[in-house]
VMD Tcl script that draws the C-alpha trace (Angstrom):
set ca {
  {-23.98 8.08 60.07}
  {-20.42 7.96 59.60}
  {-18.52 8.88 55.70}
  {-17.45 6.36 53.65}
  {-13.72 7.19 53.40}
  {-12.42 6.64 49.05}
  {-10.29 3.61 49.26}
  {-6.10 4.13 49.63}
  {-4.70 4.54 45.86}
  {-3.40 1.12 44.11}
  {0.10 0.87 42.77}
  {-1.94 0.16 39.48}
  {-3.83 3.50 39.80}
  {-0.53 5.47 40.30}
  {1.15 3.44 37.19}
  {-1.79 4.43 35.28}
  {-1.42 8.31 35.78}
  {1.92 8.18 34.27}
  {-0.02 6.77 31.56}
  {2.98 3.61 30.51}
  {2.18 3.37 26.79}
  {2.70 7.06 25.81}
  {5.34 7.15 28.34}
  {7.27 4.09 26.61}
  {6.98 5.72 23.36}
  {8.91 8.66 24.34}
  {11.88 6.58 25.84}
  {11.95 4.08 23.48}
  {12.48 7.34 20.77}
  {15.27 8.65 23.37}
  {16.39 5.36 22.95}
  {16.47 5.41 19.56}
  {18.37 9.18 19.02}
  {20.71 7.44 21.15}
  {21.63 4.34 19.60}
  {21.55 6.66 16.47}
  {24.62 8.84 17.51}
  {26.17 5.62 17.72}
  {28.25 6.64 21.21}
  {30.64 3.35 22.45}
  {29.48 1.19 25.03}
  {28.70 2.91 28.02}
  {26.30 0.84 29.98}
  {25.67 2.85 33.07}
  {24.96 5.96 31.14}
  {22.56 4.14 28.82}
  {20.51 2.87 32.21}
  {20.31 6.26 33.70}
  {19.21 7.72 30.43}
  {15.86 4.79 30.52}
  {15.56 5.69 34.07}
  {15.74 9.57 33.59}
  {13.33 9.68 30.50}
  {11.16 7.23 32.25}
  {11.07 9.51 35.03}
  {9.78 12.62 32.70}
  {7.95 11.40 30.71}
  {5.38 9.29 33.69}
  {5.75 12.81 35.83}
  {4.43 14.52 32.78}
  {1.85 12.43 32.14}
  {0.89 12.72 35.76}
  {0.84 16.69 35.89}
  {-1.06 16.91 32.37}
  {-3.78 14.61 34.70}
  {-3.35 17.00 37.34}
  {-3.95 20.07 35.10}
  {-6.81 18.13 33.05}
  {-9.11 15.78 35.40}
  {-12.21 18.41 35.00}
  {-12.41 18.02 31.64}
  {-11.31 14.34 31.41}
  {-14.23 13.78 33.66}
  {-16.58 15.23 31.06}
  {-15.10 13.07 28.14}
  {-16.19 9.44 27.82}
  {-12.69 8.28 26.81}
  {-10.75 9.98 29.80}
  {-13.84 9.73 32.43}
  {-12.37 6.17 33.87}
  {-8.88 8.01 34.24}
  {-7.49 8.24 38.02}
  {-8.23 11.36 39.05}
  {-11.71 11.69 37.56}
  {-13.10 8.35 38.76}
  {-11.67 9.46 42.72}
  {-8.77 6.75 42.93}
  {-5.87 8.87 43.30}
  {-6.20 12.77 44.54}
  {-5.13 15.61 42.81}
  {-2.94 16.88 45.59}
  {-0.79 13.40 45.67}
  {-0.90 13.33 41.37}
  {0.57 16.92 41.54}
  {3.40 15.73 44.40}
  {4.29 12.63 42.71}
  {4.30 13.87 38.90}
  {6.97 17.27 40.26}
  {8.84 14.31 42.39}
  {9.56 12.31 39.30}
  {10.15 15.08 36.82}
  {12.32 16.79 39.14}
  {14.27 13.11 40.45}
  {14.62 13.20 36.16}
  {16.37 16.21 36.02}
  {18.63 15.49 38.40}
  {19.85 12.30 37.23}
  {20.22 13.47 33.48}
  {22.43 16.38 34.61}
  {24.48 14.66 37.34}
  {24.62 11.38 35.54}
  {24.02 11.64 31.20}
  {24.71 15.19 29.66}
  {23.78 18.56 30.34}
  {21.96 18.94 26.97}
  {20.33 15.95 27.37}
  {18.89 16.87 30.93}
  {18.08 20.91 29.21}
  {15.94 19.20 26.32}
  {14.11 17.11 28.85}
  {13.48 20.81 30.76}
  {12.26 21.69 27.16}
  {10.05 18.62 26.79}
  {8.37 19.57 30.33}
  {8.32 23.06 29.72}
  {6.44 22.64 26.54}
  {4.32 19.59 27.21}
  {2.55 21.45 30.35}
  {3.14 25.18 30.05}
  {2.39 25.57 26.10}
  {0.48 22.45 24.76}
  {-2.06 21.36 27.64}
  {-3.45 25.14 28.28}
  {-3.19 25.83 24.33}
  {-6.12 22.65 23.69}
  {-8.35 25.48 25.36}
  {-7.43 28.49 23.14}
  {-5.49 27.30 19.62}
  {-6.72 25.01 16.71}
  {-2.69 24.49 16.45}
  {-2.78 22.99 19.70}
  {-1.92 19.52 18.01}
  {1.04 20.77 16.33}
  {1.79 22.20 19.69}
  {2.12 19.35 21.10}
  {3.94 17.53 18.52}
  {6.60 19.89 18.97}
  {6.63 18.76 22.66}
  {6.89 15.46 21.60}
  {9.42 15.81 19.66}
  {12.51 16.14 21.97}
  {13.00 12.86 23.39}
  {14.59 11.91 19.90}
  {17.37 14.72 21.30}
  {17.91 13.79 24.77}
  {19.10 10.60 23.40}
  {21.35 12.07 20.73}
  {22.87 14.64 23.19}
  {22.96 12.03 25.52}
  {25.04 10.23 22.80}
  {27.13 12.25 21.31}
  {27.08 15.61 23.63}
  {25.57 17.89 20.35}
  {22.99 18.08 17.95}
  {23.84 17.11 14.71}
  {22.00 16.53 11.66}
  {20.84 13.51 11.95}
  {19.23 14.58 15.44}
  {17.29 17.13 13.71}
  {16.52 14.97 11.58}
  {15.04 12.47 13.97}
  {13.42 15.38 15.50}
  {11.30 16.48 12.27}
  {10.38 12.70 12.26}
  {8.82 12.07 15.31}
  {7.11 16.16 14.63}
  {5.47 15.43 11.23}
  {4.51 11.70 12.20}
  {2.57 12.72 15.28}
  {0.39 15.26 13.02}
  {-1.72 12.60 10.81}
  {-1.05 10.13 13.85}
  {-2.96 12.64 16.33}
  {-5.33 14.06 13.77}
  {-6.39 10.30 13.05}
  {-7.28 10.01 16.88}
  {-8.77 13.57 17.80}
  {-11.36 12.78 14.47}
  {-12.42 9.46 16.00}
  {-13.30 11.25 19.49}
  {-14.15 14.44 17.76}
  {-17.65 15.15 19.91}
  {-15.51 13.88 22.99}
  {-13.31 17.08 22.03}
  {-16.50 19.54 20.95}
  {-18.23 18.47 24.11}
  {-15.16 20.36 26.45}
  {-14.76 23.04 23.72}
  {-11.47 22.28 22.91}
  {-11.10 24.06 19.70}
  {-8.81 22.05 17.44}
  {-9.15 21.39 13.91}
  {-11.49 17.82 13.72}
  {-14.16 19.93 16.26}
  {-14.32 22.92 13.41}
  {-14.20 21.10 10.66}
  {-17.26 19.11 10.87}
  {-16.93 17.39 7.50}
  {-13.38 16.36 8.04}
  {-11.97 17.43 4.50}
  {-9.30 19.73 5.91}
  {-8.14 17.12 8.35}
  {-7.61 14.69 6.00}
  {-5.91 17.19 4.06}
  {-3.81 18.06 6.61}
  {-2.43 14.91 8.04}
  {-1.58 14.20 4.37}
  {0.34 16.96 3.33}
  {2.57 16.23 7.18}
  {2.92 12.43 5.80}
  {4.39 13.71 2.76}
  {6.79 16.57 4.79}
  {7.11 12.47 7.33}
  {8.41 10.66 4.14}
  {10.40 13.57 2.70}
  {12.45 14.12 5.94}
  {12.67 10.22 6.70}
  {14.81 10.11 2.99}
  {17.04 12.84 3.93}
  {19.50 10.75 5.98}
  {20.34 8.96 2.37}
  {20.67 11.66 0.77}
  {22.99 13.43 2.92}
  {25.38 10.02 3.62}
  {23.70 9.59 7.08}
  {22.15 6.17 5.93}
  {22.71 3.63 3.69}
  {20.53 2.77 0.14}
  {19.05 -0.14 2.19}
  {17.45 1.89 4.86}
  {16.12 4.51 2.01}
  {14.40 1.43 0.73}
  {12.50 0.79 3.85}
  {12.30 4.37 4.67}
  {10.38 4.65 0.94}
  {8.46 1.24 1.03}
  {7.16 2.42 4.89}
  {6.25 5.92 4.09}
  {4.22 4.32 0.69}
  {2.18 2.22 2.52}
  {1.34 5.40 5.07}
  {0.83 7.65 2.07}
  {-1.90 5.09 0.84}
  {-3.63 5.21 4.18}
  {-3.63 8.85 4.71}
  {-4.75 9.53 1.10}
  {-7.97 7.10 1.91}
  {-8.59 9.33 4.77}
  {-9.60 11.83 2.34}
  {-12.29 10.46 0.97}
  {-15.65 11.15 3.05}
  {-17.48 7.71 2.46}
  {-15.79 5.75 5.35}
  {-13.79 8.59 6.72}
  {-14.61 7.23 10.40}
  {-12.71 3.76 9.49}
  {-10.19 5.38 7.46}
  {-9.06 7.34 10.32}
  {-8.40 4.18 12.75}
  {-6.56 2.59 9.96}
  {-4.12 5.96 9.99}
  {-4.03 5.88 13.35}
  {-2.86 1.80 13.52}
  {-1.22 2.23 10.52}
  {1.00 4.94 12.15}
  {1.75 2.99 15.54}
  {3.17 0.38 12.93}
  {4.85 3.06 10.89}
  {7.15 4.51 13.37}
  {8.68 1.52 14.90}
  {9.02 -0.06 11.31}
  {11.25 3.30 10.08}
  {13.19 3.90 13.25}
  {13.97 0.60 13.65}
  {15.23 0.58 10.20}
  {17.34 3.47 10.68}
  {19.05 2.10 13.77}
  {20.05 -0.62 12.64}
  {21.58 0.62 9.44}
  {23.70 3.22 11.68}
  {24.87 0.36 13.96}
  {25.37 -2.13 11.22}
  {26.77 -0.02 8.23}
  {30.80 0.26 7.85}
}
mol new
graphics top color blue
foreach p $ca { graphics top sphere $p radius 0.5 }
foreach p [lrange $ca 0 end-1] q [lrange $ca 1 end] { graphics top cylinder $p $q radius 0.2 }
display resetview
């Protein structure tokens, strides 16, 4: 009896390795540190700066696959991923994520900024040689990877303006302390997904869920503290410090109903939504004030 050969790999399947939603969040945040720095109109530079984050962050994606798919095969929320369900190999994830982190590289140096294209080496760097392996070993692995995904803010500033300045930073601690009570909110709701791989984070040891609540509220006070400081310093105007404060309110309410343990399970997918509509809300805000203020 002859084998069954797997079926050739869709151009969906591939698409979905690079996983398009978290990818589009980190260029959309390059995006953002770019239009920040306020740089004058340079068109071409701005395209290869989409296509060169676009590039790094789907490669990443890819490789974190690569590095993953036996334990996102034992996790119901990962199982129907690529890899794990047999529609793309590992060998051809592992070619094409190094082809497109590499291609990204390349076109950041030859054609954005040198800085830009060294935080992007960063971002990799981090992403797959500190945060993935650390889910197996640290119960900091979230904050880990929030540090990871918290340079695409940079390659758009340096991209921008050719140095890190303040404001960068600034945008830098944002996207850090939001992703905290944004990824503790999701790793609570698939906490016995997590225990069941022994990944060793804090929602898998603390079963009752009081020091996760605690936690992502004391980073969504350090989220609304940092997203103030570009009034106070002159970086932003009174108008964007109102948003800023009126945003970061509203996410202060949801992550202080997070600590209460009757409806904890609900109260973290409100954090979690109510953090996808946070960000956008505060960096949009801050944009544009810097392009629209005198």
């Amino acid at each position: 009896m002859s084998e069954v050969l797997p079926a050739p790999a869709r151009f969906g399947d591939y698409l979905e390795l690079t996983k398009p939603r978290l990818s589009l969040l980190s260029v959309l945040t390059a995006l953002v540190g770019y239009l920040a720095a306020r740089p004058p109109s340079q068109p071409q530079k701005l395209a290869f700066l989409v296509l060169g984050t676009s590039l790094a962050a789907g490669g990443v994606a890819a490789l974190n696959q690569w590095l993953e798919h036996e334990t996102d095969a034992q996790m119901k929320r990962t199982a129907d991923r690529p890899i794990p369900t047999g529609k793309v190999a590992t060998g051809s994830a592992f070619v094409l994520g190094w082809l497109m982190c590499i291609a990204s590289l390349f076109l950041l140096f030859a054609k954005v900024d040198v800085l830009a294209a060294l935080f992007t080496l960063l971002t990799i760097v981090a992403y797959l040689g500190w945060y993935t392996p650390a889910k197996k070993w640290s119960v900091w692995s979230t904050e880990i990877g929030a540090i990871a995904g918290a340079f695409p803010p940079l390659i758009g500033w340096t991209a921008g303006e050719g140095r890190v300045s303040a404001l960068g930073w600034i945008l830098f601690a944002v996207l850090y302390f939001w992703q905290i009570p944004h990824f503790m909110a999701v790793a609570w709701t698939y906490r016995r997904d997590y225990a069941a791989v022994h990944f060793p984070m804090l929602p898998v040891r603390d079963e009752a869920g009081g020091r996760v609540a605690a936690w992502s509220l004391v980073n969504a006070v350090a989220l609304v503290i940092v997203s103030l400081l570009p009034v106070a310093l002159g970086l932003a105007t009174k108008a964007y410090g109102l948003a800023a404060a009126a945003c970061g309110g509203w996410f202060l309410c949801r992550a202080i109903v997070f600590l209460k343990p009757a409806g904890r399970d609900l109260a973290a997918r409100k954090l979690f939504f109510g953090s996808i509509i946070y960000l956008p809300l505060v960096l949009g805000a801050l944009v544009a004030d810097r392009l629209l203020a005198p």
